[in-house]
N, C-alpha and C positions, 0 to 999 in steps of 0.2 A: 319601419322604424321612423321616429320624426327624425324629420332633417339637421334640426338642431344639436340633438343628442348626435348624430354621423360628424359633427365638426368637433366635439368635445377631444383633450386629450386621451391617449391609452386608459391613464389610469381612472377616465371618467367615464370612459366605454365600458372596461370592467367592472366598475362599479353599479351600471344601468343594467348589465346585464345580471349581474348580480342579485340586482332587486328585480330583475323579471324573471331569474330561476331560481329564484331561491330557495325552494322544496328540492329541487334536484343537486343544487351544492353542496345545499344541509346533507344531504344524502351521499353524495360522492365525498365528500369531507369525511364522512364517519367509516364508509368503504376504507380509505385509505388509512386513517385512525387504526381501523380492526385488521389492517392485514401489518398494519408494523407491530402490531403486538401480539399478533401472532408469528411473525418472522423474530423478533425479539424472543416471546419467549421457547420458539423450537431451538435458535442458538443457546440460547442458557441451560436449555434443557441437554445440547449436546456437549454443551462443555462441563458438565455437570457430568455426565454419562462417563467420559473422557477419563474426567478425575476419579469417578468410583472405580471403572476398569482398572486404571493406572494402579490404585491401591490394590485391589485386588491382587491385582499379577505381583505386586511385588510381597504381599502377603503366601504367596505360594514358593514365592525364592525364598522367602527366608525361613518358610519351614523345614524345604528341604535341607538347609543347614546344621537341623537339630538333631537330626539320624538318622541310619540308613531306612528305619523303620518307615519315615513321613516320606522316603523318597519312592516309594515303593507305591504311592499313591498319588505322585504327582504329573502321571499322566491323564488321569480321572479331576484331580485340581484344574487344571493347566486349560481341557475340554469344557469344563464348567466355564472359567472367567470366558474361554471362548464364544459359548453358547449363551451368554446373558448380555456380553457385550458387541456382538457379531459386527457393529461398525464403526469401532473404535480402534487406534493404532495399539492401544492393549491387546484387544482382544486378539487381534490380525498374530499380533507377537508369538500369545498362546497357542496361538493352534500350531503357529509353526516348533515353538519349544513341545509341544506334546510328540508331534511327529518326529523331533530331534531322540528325543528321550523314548518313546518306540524303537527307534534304530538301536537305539543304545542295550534296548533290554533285547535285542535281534527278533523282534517281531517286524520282519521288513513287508509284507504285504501291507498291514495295517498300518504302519507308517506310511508306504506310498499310497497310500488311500487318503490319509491328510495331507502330504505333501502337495498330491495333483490336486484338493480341495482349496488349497490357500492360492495353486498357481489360476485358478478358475473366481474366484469369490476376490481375489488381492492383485488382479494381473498389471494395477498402475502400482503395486508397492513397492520400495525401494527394495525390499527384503528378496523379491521375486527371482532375482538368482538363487542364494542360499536354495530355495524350495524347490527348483529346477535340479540343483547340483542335490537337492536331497531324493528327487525321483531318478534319476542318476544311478545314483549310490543303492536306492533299494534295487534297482534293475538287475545290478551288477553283484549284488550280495546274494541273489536269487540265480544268479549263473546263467541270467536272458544276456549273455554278452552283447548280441549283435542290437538287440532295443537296448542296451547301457552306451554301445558305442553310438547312435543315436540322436540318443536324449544328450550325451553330452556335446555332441554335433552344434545340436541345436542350440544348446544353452550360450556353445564358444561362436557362434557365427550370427545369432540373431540378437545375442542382447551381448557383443563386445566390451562395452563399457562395464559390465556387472564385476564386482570384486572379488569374486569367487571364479572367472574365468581363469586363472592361474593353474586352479586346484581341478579345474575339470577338464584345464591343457594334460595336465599331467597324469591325472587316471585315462583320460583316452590317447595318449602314448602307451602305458602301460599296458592297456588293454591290445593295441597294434601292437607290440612288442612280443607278446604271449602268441600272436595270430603269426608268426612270422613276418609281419610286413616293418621291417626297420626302415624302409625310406618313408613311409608317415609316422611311425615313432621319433624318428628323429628330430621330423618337422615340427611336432610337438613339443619335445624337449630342449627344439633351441627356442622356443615363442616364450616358454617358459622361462629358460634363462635370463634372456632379454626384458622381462617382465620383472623378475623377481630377481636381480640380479646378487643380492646381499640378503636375501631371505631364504626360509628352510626349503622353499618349493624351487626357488632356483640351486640349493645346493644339491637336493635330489635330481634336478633334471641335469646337472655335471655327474654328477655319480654315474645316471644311468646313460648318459652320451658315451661315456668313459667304457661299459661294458658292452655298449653295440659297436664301438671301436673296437675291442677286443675281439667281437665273434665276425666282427662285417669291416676290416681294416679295408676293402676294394671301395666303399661307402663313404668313407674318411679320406680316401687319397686325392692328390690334388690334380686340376683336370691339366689335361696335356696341354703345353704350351701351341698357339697357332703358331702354322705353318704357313711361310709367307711365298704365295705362289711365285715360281721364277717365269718374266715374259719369254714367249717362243720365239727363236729368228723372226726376224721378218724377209721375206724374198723377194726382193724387187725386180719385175719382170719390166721388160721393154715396150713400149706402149705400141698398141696395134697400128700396123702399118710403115714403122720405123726402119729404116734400112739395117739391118741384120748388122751391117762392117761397122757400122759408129759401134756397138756394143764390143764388136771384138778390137777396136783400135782402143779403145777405150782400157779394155784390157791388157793390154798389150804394152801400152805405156807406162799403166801406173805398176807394171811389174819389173821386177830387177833383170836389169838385164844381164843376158848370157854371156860368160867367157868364153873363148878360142880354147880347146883343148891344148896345153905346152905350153902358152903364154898367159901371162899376166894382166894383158889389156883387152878389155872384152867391146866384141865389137861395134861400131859405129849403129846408131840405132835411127838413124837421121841421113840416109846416104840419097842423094838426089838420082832419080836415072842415070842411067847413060846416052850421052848424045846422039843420037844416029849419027 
């Protein structure tokens, strides 16, 4: 490079450089050109996507409004917007209302076929409780108690937060309650309580505290008060080597002393020898 142009300002560097690549500018300029318009038009294109989903799905609620007749097909509707929209919070929606509305018509296999779909294809959706507590619920509709007791394990200890953890405290009480085991029914129905304290899932879980008090009152009773240990004597022994008489004069003195048989004045306890 001349030496000249190395003393120039920044913006006169760039500009020399400028005019020595300029086929490769021109070129990296037009790169950058074509890839915002194409990040531009895939955003438009998804919010576009977004917005037909949206209408859609709500074009199938409002059918089923019109009679029982259009509701009888709105598991086949519901699968549709899913499958045209598959990465859309519409579509996400649909599958999980198809599998809701399977439940509802008691086809629980085939609903838990969508429900485990949506927790696999939607596992950052907010919805992904709901569809946990919907694999759940077909477990347990199917009579697989011990994979119902489970699934709702899972759902109340890995995703805590989810708004539906109330509802799946309280079917898995229900579910230990049915098993004989009232001390985790319990534990169920007071998390419940405490959760829902003024809601219908905490007045259920009073109800049914209220009937395992009835069959399990040992369960309910309140623990024993502690018992506060009493110290042992302590025995103080004479330290080794001590002349044996200090301990018994010891004794001797600090005790009352003895009366004269027929009299009243007991005898001297302090009598010096007698003189030779």
């Amino acid at each position: 490079m001349d030496p000249d142009v190395a003393q120039l300002p920044l913006s006169h560097k760039l500009w020399a450089w400028f005019e020595t690549n300029r086929k490769q500018a021109l070129w990296g300029a037009a790169g950058i050109v074509g890839v915002g318009l194409v990040l531009g038009y895939v955003i438009s294109q998804q919010g576009q996507k977004e917005i037909e989903a949206g209408e859609a799905l709500s074009q199938v609620a409002v059918s089923q409004m019109s009679g029982p007749g259009a509701r009888a097909d709105s598991v086949q509707a519901y699968l549709k917007v899913a499958g045209e929209y598959p990465k859309s919070s519409a579509g996400a929606r649909a599958l999980l209302l198809a599998a809701a509305s399977m439940f509802e018509e008691g086809k629980f296999t085939e609903a838990q076929t969508q429900f485990e779909k949506f927790s696999r294809e939607h596992h950052e959706s907010s919805l992904l409780g709901q569809a946990l507590l919907g694999v759940a619920a077909c477990l347990e509709a199917q009579a697989r108690t011990n994979e119902a007791v489970t699934a709702y394990k899972i759902l109340t200890e890995r995703h805590p937060g989810a708004s539906v953890v109330p509802q799946a405290q309280l079917a898995l009480g229900r579910l230990y309650q049915e098993q004989n085991q009232p001390e985790q029914a319990r534990t169920q129905f007071d998390n419940v309580r405490r959760a829902d304290p003024n809601g219908p899932f905490g007045a259920e879980a009073n109800m049914r505290l209220l009937d395992l008090e009835l069959k399990y009152p040992n369960l309910f009773a309140p623990p024993p008060a502690p018992v506060t240990p009493v110290p042992s004597p302590v025995t103080i022994m004479p330290a080794t080597g001590a002349a044996p008489a200090a301990a018994t004069i010891l004794t001797a003195t600090s005790a009352a002393p003895a009366k004269v048989p027929g009299t009243n004045v007991a005898p001297p306890t302090n009598l010096a020898p007698p003189k030779p």
